[in-house]
C-alpha positions as CSV (number, residue, x, y, z in Angstrom):
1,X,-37.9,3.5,40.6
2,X,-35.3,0.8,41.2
3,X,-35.3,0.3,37.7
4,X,-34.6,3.9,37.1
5,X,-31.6,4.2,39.9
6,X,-29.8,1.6,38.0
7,X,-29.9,2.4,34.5
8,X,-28.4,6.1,35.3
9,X,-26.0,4.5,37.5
10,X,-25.1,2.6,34.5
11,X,-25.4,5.6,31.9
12,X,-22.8,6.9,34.3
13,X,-20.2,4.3,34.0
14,X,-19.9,4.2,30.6
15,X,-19.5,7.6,29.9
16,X,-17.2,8.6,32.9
17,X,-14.1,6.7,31.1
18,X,-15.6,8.0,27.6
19,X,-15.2,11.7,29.3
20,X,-11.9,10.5,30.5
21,X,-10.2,9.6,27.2
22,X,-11.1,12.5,25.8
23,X,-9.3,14.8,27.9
24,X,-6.5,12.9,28.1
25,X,-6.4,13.2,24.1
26,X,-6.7,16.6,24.2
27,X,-4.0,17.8,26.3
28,X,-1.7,15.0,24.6
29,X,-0.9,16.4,21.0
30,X,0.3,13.9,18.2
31,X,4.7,15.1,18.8
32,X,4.8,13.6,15.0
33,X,3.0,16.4,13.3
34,X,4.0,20.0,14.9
35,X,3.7,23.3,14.0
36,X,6.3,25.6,14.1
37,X,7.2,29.2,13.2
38,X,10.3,30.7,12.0
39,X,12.1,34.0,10.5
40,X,14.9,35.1,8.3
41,X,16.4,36.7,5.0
42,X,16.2,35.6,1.7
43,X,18.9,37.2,-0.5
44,X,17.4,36.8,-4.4
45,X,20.3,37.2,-7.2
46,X,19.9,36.9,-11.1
47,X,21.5,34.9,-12.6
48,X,21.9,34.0,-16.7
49,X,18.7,34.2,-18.9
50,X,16.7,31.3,-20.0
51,X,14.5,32.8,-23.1
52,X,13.4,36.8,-23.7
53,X,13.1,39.2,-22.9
54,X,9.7,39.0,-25.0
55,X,7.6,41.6,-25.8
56,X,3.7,40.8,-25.1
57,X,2.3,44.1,-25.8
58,X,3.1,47.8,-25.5
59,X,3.2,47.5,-21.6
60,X,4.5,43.9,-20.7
61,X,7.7,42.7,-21.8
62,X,7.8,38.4,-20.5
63,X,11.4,37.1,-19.4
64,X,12.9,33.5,-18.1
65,X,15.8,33.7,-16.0
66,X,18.1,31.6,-13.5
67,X,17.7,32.9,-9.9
68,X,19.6,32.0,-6.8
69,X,17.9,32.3,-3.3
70,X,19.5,32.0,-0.2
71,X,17.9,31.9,3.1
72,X,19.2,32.6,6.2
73,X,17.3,32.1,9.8
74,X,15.6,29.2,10.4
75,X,15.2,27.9,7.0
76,X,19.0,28.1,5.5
77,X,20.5,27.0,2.4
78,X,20.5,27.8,-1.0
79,X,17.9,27.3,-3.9
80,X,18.1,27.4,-7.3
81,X,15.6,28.4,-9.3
82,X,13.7,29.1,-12.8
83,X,12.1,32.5,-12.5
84,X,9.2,33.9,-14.7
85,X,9.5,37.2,-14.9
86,X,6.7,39.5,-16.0
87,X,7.2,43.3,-16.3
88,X,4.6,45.6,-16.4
89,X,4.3,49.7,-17.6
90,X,1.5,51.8,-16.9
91,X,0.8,55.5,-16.4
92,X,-0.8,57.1,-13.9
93,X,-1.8,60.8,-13.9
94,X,1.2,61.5,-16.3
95,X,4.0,59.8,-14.0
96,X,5.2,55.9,-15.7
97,X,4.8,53.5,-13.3
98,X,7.2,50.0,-13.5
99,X,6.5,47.0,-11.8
100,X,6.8,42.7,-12.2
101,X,5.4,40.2,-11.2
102,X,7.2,36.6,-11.0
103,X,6.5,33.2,-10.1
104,X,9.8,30.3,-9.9
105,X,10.3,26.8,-8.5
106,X,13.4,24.7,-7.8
107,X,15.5,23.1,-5.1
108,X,18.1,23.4,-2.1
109,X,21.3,22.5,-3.3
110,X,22.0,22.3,0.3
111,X,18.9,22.9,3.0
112,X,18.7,23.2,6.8
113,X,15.4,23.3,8.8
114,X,16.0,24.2,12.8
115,X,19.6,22.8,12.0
116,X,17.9,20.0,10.3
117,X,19.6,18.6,7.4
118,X,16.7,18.4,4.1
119,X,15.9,18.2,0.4
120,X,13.0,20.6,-0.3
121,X,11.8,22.1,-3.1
122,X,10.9,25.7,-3.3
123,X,7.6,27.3,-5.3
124,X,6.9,30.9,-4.9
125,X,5.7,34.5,-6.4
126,X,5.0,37.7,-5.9
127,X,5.7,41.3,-7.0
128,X,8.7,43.8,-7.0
129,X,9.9,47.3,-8.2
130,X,11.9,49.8,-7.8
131,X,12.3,50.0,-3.9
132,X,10.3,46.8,-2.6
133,X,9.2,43.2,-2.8
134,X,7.0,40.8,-1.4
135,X,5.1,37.6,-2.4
136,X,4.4,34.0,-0.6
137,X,6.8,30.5,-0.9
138,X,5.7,27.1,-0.6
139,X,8.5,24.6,0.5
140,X,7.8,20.6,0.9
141,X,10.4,17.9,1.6
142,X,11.6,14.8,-0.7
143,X,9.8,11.8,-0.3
144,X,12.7,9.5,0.0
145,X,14.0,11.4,3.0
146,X,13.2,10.3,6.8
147,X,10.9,13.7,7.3
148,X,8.0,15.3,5.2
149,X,8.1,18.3,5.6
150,X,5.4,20.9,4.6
151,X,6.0,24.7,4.9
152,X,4.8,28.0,3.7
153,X,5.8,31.5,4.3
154,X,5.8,35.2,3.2
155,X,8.5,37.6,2.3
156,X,8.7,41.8,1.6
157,X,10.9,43.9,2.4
158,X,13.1,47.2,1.0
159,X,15.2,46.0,-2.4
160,X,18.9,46.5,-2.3
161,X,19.2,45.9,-5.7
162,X,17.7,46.5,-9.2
163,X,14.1,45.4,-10.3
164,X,15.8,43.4,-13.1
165,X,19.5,42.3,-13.8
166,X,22.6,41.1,-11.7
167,X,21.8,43.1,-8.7
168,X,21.2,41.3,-5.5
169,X,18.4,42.4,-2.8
170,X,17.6,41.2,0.5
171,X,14.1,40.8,1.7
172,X,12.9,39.2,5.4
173,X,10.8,36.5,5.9
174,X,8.3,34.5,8.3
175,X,7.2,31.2,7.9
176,X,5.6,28.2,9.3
177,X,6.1,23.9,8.8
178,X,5.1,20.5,9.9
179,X,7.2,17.9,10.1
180,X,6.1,14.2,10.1
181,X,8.5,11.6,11.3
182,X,8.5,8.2,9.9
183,X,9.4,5.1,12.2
184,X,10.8,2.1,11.0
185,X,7.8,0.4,12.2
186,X,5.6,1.8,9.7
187,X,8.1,1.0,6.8
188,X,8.7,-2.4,7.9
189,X,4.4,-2.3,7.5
190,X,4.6,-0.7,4.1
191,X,7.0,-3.4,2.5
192,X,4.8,-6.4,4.3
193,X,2.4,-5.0,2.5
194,X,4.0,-4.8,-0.8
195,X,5.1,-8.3,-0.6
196,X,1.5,-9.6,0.0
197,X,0.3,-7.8,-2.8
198,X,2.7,-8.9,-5.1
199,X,2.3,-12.7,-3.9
């Protein structure tokens, strides 16, 4: 019975400070990686024409142009961009029906994130016509920059502009990021590293 009495006693102390620790992790989050939310504008204008417009079939017509974005909110700056755009024509009980879809990448000539000077580059899509557009964006940070950063977001909105051509429209946004600092610490680890393997 002795015997018994002492090994729970001992069970006990182990996991006590094992219960402990854990706790104390969970209500302690990493303050390296965050997530955070944001909202804005992005203002999308045409700009000169890479290759096209080419005509696929009788009811898509495939075009390559330059695009400025330029965000405002919590993500600010402008992006510039190559845009693939593909334009589609259909009917529908008698009535024509317009619409294109597009996909572009490029960078921030100049980028702010929560007033946070960066270098990210920009990947998104989605669809437009005549009165609306939406889609999903993809932003990530430069690797040679103190900060990754990792964000995605969506936009839609009410066009101000044309489908296709030099007008401008204005759509809203909300988006989320990470950021991950790095410390010197770890870079003074990477090159020791570097230097062991190259001896």
């Amino acid at each position: 019975m002795k015997k018994s009495i002492w090994a729970a006693t001992l069970v006990l102390a182990f996991l006590i400070p094992l219960v402990a620790v854990s706790a104390a992790n969970a209500t302690h989050p990493d303050n390296d990686d965050h997530q955070n939310r944001g909202t804005g504008t992005i203002s999308f204008a045409q700009g000169a024409t890479v290759s096209g417009p080419t005509a696929h079939d009788d009811h898509t017509t495939i075009v390559t142009v330059k695009e400025t974005l330029t965000f405002t909110g919590n993500l600010t700056g402008t992006a510039q961009t190559i845009e693939r755009d593909v334009m589609h024509t259909g009917t529908d009980e008698g009535k024509t029906i317009t619409f294109t879809t597009f996909h572009g990448s490029g960078n921030f000539t100049t980028g702010t994130l929560n007033s946070v000077t960066v270098t990210l580059h920009i990947r998104y899509e989605g669809v437009k016509n005549s009165t609306f557009a939406r889609g999903n964006f993809v932003v990530h940070g430069d690797t040679n920059q103190m900060n990754d950063v990792h964000g995605e977001g969506h936009f839609h909105g009410t066009l101000t502009g044309g489908v296709e051509g030099s007008g401008g429209s204005t759509v809203g946004y909300t988006m989320h990021w990470t950021v991950s600092t790095h410390t010197d610490h770890d870079t003074e680890a990477r090159d020791k590293d570097e230097v062991t393997e190259t001896d």
